[in-house]
VEXTIMI-676598 format. One record per residue (C-alpha): y, z, x. Coordinates in steps of 0.25 Angstrom, whole numbers, always signed. Last residue first. Example, Ala and Ser with C-alpha at 12.3 -4.5 7.8 and 13.67 -1.06 7.14 Angstrom:
2
+-------+-------+-------+
:     y :     z :     x :
+-------+-------+-------+
:    -4 :   +29 :   +55 :
:   -18 :   +31 :   +49 :
+-------+-------+-------+
// end
This chain:
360
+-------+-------+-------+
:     y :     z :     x :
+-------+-------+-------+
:  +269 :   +10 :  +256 :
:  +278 :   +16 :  +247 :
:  +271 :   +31 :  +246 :
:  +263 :   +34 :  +234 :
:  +251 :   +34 :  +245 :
:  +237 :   +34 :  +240 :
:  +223 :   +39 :  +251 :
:  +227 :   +53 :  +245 :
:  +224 :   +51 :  +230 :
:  +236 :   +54 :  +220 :
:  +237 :   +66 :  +215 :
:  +253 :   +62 :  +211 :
:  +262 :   +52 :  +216 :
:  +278 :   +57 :  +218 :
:  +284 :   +39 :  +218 :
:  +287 :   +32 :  +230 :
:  +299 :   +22 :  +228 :
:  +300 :    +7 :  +227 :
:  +299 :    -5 :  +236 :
:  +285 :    -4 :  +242 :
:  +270 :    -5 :  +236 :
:  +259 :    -6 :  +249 :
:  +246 :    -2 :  +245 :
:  +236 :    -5 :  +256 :
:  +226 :    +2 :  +251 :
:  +222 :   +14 :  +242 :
:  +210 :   +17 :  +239 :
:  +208 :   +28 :  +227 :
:  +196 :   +40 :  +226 :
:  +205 :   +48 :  +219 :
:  +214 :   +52 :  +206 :
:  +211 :   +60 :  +195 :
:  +212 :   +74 :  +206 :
:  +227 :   +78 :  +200 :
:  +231 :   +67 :  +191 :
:  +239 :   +56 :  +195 :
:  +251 :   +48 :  +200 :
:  +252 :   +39 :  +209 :
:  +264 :   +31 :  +210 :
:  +268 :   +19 :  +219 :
:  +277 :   +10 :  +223 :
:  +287 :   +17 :  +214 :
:  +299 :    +9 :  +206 :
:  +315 :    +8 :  +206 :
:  +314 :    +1 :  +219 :
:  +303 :   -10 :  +214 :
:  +289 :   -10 :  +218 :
:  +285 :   -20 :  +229 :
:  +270 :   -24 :  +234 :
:  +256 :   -21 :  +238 :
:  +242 :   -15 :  +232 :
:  +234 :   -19 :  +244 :
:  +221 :   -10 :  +238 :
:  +223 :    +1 :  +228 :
:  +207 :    +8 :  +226 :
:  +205 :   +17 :  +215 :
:  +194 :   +25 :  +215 :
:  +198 :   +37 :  +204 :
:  +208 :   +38 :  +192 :
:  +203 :   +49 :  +186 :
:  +210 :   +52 :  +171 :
:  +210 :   +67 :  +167 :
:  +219 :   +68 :  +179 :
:  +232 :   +70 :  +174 :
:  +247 :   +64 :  +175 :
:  +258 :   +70 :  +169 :
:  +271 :   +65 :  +173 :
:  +272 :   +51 :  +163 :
:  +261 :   +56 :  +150 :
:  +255 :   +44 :  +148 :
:  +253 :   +36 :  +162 :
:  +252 :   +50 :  +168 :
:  +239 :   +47 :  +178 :
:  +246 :   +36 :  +185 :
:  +243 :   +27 :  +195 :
:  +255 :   +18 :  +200 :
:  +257 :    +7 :  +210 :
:  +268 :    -2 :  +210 :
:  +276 :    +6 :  +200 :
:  +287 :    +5 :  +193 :
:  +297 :    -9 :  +194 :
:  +286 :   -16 :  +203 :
:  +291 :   -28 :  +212 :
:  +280 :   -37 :  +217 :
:  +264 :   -31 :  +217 :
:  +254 :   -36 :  +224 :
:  +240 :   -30 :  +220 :
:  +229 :   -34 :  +230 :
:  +218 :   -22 :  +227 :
:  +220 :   -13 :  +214 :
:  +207 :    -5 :  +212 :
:  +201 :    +3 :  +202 :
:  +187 :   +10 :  +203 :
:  +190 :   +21 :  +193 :
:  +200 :   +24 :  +182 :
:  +194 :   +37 :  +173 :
:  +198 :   +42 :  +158 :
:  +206 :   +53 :  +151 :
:  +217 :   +58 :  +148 :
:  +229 :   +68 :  +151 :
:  +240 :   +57 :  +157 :
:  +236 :   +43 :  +154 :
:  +231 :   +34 :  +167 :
:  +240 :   +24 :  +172 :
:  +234 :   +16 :  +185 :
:  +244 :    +6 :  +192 :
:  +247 :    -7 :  +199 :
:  +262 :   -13 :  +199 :
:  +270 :    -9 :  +189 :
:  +281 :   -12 :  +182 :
:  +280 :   -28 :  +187 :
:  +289 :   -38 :  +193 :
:  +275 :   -43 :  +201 :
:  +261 :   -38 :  +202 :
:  +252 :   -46 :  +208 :
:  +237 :   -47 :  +208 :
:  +224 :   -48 :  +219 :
:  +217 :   -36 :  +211 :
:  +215 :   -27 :  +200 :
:  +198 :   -21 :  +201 :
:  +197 :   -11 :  +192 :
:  +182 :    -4 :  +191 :
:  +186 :    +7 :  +181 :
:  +195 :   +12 :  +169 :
:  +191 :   +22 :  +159 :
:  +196 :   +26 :  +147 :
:  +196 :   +42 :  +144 :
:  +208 :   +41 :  +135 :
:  +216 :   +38 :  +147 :
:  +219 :   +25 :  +154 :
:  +232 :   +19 :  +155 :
:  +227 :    +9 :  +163 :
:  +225 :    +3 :  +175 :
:  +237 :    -7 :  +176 :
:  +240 :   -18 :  +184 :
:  +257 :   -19 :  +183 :
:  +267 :   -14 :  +173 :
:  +269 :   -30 :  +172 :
:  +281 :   -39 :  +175 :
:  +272 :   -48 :  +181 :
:  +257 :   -48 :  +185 :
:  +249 :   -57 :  +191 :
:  +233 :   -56 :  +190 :
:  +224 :   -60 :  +203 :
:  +212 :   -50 :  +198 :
:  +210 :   -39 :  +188 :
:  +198 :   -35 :  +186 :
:  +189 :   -24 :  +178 :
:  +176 :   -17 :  +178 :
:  +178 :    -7 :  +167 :
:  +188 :    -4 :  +158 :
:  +200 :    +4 :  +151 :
:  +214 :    +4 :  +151 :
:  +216 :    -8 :  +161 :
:  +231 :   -13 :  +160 :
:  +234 :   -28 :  +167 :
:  +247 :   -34 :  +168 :
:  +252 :   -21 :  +161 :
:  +265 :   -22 :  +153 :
:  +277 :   -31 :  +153 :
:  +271 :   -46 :  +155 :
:  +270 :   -57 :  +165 :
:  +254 :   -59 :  +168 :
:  +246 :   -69 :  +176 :
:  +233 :   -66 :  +178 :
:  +221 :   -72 :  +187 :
:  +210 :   -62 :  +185 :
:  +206 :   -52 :  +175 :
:  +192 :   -48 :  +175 :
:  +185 :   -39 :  +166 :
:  +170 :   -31 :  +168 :
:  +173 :   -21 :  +157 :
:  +183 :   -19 :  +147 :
:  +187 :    -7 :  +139 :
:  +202 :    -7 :  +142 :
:  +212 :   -19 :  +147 :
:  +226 :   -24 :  +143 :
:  +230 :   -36 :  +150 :
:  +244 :   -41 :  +151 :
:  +252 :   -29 :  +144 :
:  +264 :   -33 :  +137 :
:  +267 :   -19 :  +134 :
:  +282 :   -23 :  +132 :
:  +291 :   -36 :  +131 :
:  +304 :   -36 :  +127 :
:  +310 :   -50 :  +128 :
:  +315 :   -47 :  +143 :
:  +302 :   -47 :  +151 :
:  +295 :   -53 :  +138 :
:  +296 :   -66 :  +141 :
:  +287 :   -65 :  +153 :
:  +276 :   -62 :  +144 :
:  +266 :   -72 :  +152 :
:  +253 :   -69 :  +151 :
:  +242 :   -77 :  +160 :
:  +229 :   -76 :  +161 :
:  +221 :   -82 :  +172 :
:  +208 :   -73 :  +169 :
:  +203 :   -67 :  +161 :
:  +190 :   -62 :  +163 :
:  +181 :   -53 :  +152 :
:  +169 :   -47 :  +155 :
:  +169 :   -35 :  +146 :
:  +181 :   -35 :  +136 :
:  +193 :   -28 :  +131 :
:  +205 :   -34 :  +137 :
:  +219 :   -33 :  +129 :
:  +228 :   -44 :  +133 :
:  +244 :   -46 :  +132 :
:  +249 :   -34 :  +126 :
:  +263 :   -35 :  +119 :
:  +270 :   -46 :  +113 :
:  +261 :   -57 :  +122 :
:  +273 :   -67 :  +129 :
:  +263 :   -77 :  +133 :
:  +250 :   -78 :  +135 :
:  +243 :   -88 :  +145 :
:  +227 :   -90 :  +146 :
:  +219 :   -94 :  +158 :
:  +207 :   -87 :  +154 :
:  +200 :   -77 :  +146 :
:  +186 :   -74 :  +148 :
:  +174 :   -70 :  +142 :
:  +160 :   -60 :  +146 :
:  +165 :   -51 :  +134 :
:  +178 :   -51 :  +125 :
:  +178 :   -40 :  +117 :
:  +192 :   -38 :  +117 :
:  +200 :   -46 :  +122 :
:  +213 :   -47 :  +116 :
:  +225 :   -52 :  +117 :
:  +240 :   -51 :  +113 :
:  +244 :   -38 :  +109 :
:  +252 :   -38 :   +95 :
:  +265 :   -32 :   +96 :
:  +270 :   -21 :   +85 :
:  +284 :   -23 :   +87 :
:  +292 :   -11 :   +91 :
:  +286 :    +1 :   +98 :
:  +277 :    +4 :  +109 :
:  +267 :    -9 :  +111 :
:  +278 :   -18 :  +116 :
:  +292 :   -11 :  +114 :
:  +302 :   -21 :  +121 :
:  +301 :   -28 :  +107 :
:  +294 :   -40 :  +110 :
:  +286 :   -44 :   +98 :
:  +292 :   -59 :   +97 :
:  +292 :   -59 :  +110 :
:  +278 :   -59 :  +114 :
:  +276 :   -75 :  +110 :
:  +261 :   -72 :  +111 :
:  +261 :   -86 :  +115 :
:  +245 :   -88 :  +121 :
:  +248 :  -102 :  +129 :
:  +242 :  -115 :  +132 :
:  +246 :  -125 :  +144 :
:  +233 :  -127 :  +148 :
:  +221 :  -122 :  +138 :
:  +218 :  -108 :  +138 :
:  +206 :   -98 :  +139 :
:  +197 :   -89 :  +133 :
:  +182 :   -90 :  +136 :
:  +173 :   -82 :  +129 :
:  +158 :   -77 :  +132 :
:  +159 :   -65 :  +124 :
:  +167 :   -62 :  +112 :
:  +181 :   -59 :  +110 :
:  +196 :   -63 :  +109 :
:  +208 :   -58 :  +102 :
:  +221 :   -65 :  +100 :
:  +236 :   -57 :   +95 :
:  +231 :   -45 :   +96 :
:  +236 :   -39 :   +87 :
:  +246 :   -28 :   +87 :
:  +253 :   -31 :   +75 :
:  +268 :   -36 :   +72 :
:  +268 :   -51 :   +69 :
:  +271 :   -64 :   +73 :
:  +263 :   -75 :   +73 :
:  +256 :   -80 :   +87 :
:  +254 :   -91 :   +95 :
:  +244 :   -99 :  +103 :
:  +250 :  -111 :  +111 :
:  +243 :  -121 :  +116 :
:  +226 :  -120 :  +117 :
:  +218 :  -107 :  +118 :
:  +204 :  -110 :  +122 :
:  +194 :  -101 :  +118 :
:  +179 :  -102 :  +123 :
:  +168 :   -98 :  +116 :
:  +157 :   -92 :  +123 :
:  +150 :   -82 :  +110 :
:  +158 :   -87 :   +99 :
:  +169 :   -82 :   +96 :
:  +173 :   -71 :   +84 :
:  +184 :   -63 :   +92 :
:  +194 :   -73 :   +95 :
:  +205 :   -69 :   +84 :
:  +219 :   -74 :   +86 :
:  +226 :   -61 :   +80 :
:  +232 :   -62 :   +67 :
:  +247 :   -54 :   +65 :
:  +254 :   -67 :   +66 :
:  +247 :   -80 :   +63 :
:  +240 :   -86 :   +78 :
:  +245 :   -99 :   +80 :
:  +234 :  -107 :   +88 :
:  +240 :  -120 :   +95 :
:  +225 :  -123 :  +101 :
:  +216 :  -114 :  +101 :
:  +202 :  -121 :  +107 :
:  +191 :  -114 :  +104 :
:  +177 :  -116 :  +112 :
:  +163 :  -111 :  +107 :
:  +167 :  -110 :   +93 :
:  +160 :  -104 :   +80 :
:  +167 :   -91 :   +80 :
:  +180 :   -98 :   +82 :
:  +179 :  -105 :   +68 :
:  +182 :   -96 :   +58 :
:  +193 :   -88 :   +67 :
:  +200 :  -100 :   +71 :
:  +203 :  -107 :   +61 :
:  +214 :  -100 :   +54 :
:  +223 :  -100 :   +68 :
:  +223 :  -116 :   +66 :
:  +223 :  -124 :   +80 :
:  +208 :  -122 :   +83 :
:  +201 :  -132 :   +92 :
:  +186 :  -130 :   +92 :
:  +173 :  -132 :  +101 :
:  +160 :  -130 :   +95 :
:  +147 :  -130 :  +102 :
:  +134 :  -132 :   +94 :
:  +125 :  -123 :   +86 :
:  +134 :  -113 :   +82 :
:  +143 :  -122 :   +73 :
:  +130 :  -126 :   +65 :
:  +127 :  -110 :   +64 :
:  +139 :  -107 :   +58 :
:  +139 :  -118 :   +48 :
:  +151 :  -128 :   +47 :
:  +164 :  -126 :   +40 :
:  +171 :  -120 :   +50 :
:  +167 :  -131 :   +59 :
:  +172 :  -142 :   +48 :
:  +186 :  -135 :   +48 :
:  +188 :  -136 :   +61 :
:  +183 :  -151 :   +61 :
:  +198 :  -154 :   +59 :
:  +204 :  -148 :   +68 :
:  +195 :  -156 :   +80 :
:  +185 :  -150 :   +86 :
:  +184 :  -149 :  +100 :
:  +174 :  -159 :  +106 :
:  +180 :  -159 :  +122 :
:  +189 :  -146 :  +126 :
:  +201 :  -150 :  +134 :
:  +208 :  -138 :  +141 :
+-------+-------+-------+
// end
């Protein structure tokens, strides 16, 4: 994208120097291709260019003091140092953002050097990527990551849309990739995700917690699939719409995990328009064990649920579909033309009468 009047490098210094209420009083739009500059100047500016930004290991690219509207614009390649930390490696807030991408630009996590088949469980400490956390009535847009060393994004934000992202961590099929969740959600409110395009080795999308939330037209390779949950620890979940997406070479296809002796609530979900294309697990899974495998309970209702034209192949080896819950916690669901074939039928458990664990 071109932006008209950005300053020059060398006027960087001369906005820093100028008075706070002087650079309040008129627009400014910055180019930035020193990591040192950014966090003294981004305050004052209403559209920031990133161009070429190396991010110095163990520091996290820090949004989180914008200006009320300003627009981010990540230009080239941003990298990052090496270290063992958690990150996260960028952080956005504020209200009224715009986060986006010029052409041909690219957010190089450069995963592999972290890569330990481990992810989040061991190993390396890997830093998550992304993160969104108060980031209120914004969007992100049109950005491409690559090879993240664990999580890709966490979302913590009330509306919030992103859309036409895309994370590719196709390198870490056989490099050791783990945990490479695409987008981790919990205690957001009125969200959209719409146009996705993820390769990676976790969830494609993992809702822990939240309220009003879409997910809409999204790919998802390699995945463990379109995740509610785990929840437990009394979170809630509700009002899920996740639809018009394909799952392809994936663990999993759609699926609700709750923990095993906790707490909480998942309402008013639905799964409408899901194709999925050679499942390895599970093409269909709700669970009420997903922390204690065998011993599923019922302190967690998972109640209106509506699975709609959910359609596809699971792999020999794998289960169409399993359903296992706790005795009462799970009812009112509407199941439709669900048609998963190719695998074998699992023993489901309590599950609601208008379901079918059979291979349809």
């Amino acid at each position: 994208m071109h932006i008209s009047n950005l300053l020059s490098v060398a006027s960087l210094a001369a906005l820093a120097a100028a008075a706070p209420s002087e650079l309040e009083r008129r627009q400014q739009n910055c180019v930035i291709t020193d990591f040192n500059k950014i966090a003294g100047l981004s305050k004052y500016c209403d559209v920031i260019a990133l161009r070429n930004i190396h991010v110095p290991a163990g520091q996290s690219l820090d949004l989180t003091n914008l200006k009320e509207g300003a627009n981010i614009i990540f230009e080239g390649r941003t990298t990052f140092g090496y270290a063992e930390w958690n990150g996260p490696l960028i952080k956005v807030s504020g209200k009224h953002i715009t986060v986006r991408q010029s052409p041909g630009s690219v957010l190089d996590g450069e995963g592999e050097r972290w890569w330990d088949y481990h992810g989040g469980n061991g190993g390396k400490t890997k830093p998550h990527f992304f993160s969104a956390h108060n980031l209120d009535d914004s969007r992100i847009e049109g950005l491409k990551v690559k090879n993240t060393p664990v999580h890709g994004f966490s979302l913590d934000s009330k509306n919030l849309v992103v859309s036409g992202v895309t994370i590719d961590n196709s390198d870490g099929d056989n490099k050791g990739a783990y945990n490479t969740d695409a987008f981790d959600v919990a205690h957001s409110y009125n969200l959209t995700i719409e146009n996705a395009w993820v390769h990676n080795q976790d969830d494609c999308l993992a809702i822990n917690q939240g309220d009003n939330i879409r997910f809409i037209n999204g790919y998802c390779y390699g995945s463990h699939g379109l995740s509610i949950g785990s929840v437990g620890n009394g979170d809630v979940v509700s009002n899920v719409e996740i639809t018009d997406s394909q799952i392809v070479n994936s663990q999993n296809g759609v699926r609700i995990k709750t923990k095993s002796g906790q707490t909480g609530e998942v309402r008013n979900i639905t799964f409408r328009n899901i194709s999925l294309t050679n499942i390895t697990d599970y093409g269909l899974i709700v669970q009420q064990d997903y922390n204690n495998p065998g011993h599923a309970t019922n302190g967690i209702k998972i109640h209106d649920i509506t699975f709609d034209n959910i359609h596809g192949t699971a792999l020999q080896k794998g289960y169409n579909i399993a359903l296992y819950c706790g005795d009462g916690s799970c009812y009112n669901w509407s199941w439709k033309n669900v048609k998963i074939h190719g695998a074998r039928d699992y023993k489901c458990q309590n599950y609601p009468s208008v379901a079918s664990c059979s291979a349809a």
